[in-house]
N, C-alpha and C positions, 0 to 999 in steps of 0.2 A: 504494500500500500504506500503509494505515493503522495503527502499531505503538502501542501501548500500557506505557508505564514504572513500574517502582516500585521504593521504595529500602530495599525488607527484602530481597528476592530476593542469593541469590549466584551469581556463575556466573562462570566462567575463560574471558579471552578466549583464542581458538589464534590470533594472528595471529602467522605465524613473520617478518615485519621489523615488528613492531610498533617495535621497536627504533630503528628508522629515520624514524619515523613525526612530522611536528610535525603539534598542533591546535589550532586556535583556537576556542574558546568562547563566543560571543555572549550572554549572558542577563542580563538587569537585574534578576533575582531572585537574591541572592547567595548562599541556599542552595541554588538548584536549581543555580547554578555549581561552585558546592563540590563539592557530591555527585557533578555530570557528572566534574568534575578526579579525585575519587578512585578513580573508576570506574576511568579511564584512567593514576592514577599505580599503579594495582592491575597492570595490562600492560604498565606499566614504558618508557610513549611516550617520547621523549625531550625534546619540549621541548612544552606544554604552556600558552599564553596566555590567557587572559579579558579580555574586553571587557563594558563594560556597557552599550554602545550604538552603534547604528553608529558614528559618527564617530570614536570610539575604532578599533573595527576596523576601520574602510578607514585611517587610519591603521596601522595594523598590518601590513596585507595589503600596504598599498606598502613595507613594512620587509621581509617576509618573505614565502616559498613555502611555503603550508599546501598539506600532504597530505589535511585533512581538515577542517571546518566542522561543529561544533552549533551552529546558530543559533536561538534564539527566536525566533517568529514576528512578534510582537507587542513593539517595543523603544520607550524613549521619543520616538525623535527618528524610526520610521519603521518601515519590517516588515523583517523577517530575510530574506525573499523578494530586497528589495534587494541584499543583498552580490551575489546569484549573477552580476548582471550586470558584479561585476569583478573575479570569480574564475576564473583557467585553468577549462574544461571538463574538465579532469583533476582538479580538486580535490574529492573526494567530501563533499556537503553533507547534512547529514540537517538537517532544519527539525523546530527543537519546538514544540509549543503545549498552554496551559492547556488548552483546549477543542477539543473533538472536532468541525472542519468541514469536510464534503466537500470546498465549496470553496477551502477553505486549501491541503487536502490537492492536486487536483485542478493549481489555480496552483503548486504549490510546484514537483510533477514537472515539470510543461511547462515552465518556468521553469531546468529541471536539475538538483533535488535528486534527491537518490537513494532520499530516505525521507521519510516525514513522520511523527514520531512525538507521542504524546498523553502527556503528563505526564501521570502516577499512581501509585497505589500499586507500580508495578512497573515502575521507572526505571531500577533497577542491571542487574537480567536483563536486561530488552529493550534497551538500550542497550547492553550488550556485544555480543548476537546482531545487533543492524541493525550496528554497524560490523563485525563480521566478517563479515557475509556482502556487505555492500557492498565490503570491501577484497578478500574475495573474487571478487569478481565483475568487480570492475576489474582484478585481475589476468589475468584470461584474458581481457579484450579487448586 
């Protein structure tokens, strides 16, 4: 599934343990970080990290148990596709990217993302909707 983001849109996450919830934020674009974190201090997550490139986040990841992963696909030092191979299989990852490619999209899932989403004009809505319905989704399995 291919999602598409933008950052006029508003929209209310319903995630009822949003509360509960930590994320880490992979993107070496520090606006598009920004805007992901505000999204997310909008549902009131509780703890909320950014990384600007892998090395930063796997550091991270061996500090801390992410409930959830945005990662940018595309990072200085290697792809966002990387982290998945050292994160719990319970951590829900959605993968972002500039650019709209099947096969980004295609490696991302088989790889274990949950989503692959397309930075755009419509980053806030669709970004709240992929992770509720991915926290959803994990929750009944």
């Amino acid at each position: 599934m291919t999602t598409k983001i933008d950052s006029k849109s508003e929209t209310n996450l319903s995630l009822e343990c949003s509360r509960t919830k930590s994320v880490l934020i992979v993107d070496d674009n520090p606006d598009h970080a920004t805007l992901t974190r505000e999204v997310l201090q909008d549902e009131d997550f509780l703890q909320i990290d950014i990384a600007s490139n892998l090395t930063s986040a796997f550091n991270l990841i061996t500090k801390s148990n992410y409930d959830i992963l945005i990662v940018n696909y595309s990072l200085p030092d290697g792809y966002g596709t990387d982290l998945l191979d050292w994160v719990k299989r319970s951590t829900l990852t959605i993968v972002m990217t500039a650019h709209s490619d099947e096969r980004v999209a295609v490696q991302s899932i088989k790889k274990g993302a949950c989503d692959y989403v397309v930075k755009d004009a419509l980053l806030r809505s669709v970004l709240s909707k992929v992770i509720n319905q991915a926290t959803m989704k994990a929750s009944m399995t």
